[in-house]
C-alpha positions, 0 to 999 in steps of 0.5 A: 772912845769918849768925849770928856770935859776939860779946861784948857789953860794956855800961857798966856793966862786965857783959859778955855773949856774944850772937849777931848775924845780918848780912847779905850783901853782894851785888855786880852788875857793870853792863854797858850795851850791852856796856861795864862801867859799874860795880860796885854792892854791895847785897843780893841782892833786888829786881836788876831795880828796882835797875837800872832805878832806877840808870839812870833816875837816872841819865838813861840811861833816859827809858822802860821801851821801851829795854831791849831785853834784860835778861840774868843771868851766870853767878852766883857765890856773891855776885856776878853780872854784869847784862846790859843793851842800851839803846836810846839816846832822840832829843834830840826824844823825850826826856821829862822825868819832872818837872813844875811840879805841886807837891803841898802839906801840907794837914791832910786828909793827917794820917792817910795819914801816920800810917797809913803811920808805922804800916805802916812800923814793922812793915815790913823782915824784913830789918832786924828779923833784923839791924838792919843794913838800911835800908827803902824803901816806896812807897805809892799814897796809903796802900796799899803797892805795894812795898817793899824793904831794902838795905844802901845807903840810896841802893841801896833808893832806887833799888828803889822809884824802879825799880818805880815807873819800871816801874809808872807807870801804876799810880800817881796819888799815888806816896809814897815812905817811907825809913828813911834819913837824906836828903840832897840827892842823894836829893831830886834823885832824886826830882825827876828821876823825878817824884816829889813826896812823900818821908817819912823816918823820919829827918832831911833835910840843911841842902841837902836842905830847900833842893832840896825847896823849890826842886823843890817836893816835900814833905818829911816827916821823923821821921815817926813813929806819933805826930808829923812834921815837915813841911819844904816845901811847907806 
């Protein structure tokens, strides 16, 4: 992060010379069993989840098993190359991670979400310092597991989505929260990984709602401390 000089102009014709903290881009040159798969620029936390998340979305990784190595380059002062060898899976081994199992809206989950509302309005050390991040929080039921920033909204998707690929067996009522604004692609993310349960700060799209009704994963968006509004599965 770095703090800049900038003039703040306001409407009514004051102006104002302030500082503003902003944060770094980062880039990661994904290399899989030797082959450049691309270039990904986010925020310098969180690599390994972030990968895992990118290649478990991606479908190139079904199980934590086939990472037979997970390497660091030579880092510069913002950027690094990630090593990954991937064992390729069966046809007959593959296991997808959805499920028919839908987990509906009832009104015992009230105060879950409201906690969590709670617990995400002071949550992103990042975000608070430069308001230029978006935040991520996975929850077992209402007890955070982990949580991470990033200047992608997708890229802090792809951190939870990576621990919880990681961390499967610690979860039984995985929730995930977002900062971000949701779109479809987000939902089929979530599908493909097997989680049922997406809160958003913000709103969903048009087709996002309709991709969570059709997979069956309850949608919660504005949620805030004080109300929600429930988009599927209710």
């Amino acid at each position: 992060m770095m703090d800049f000089d900038m003039l703040r102009v306001c409407r009514d014709n004051s102006r104002k010379n302030e500082k503003s903290c902003l944060p770094d881009e980062y880039y990661v040159n994904l290399l899989i069993n030797s082959e450049y798969e691309g270039r990904i620029t986010c925020t310098n936390e969180n690599l390994q989840e972030l990968i895992y998340g990118y290649l478990h979305c991606k479908g190139i990784l079904k199980k934590t098993e086939q990472v037979k190595s997970f390497k660091y380059g030579k880092e510069k002062e913002d950027e690094v190359s990630i090593y990954v060898e991937v064992e390729e899976v069966k046809p007959d081994d593959e296991n997808l991670s959805n499920s028919a199992c839908i987990t509906r809206y009832v009104k015992s989950m009230d105060s879950m979400i409201f906690n969590i509302a709670d617990i995400f309005k002071e949550a992103g050390e990042l975000h608070k310092r430069t308001g230029a991040t978006h935040s991520v929080l996975l929850f077992e039921k209402d007890k955070i597991c982990f949580q991470a920033e990033d200047i992608s909204r997708h890229n802090a998707v792809d951190k939870a989505i990576g621990y919880y690929f990681m961390h499967k067996e610690d979860f039984t009522v995985p929730v995930l929260f977002t900062s971000g604004r949701v779109p479809a692609d987000m939902i089929e993310k979530l599908y493909k990984v097997g989680l049922k349960v997406l809160i958003s700060k913000s709103l969903p799209t048009k087709q996002a709602v309709i991709h969570a009704q059709k997979h069956g994963i309850l949608l919660i968006c504005r949620a805030w401390p004080d109300s929600f509004d429930v988009y599927s599965c209710f």
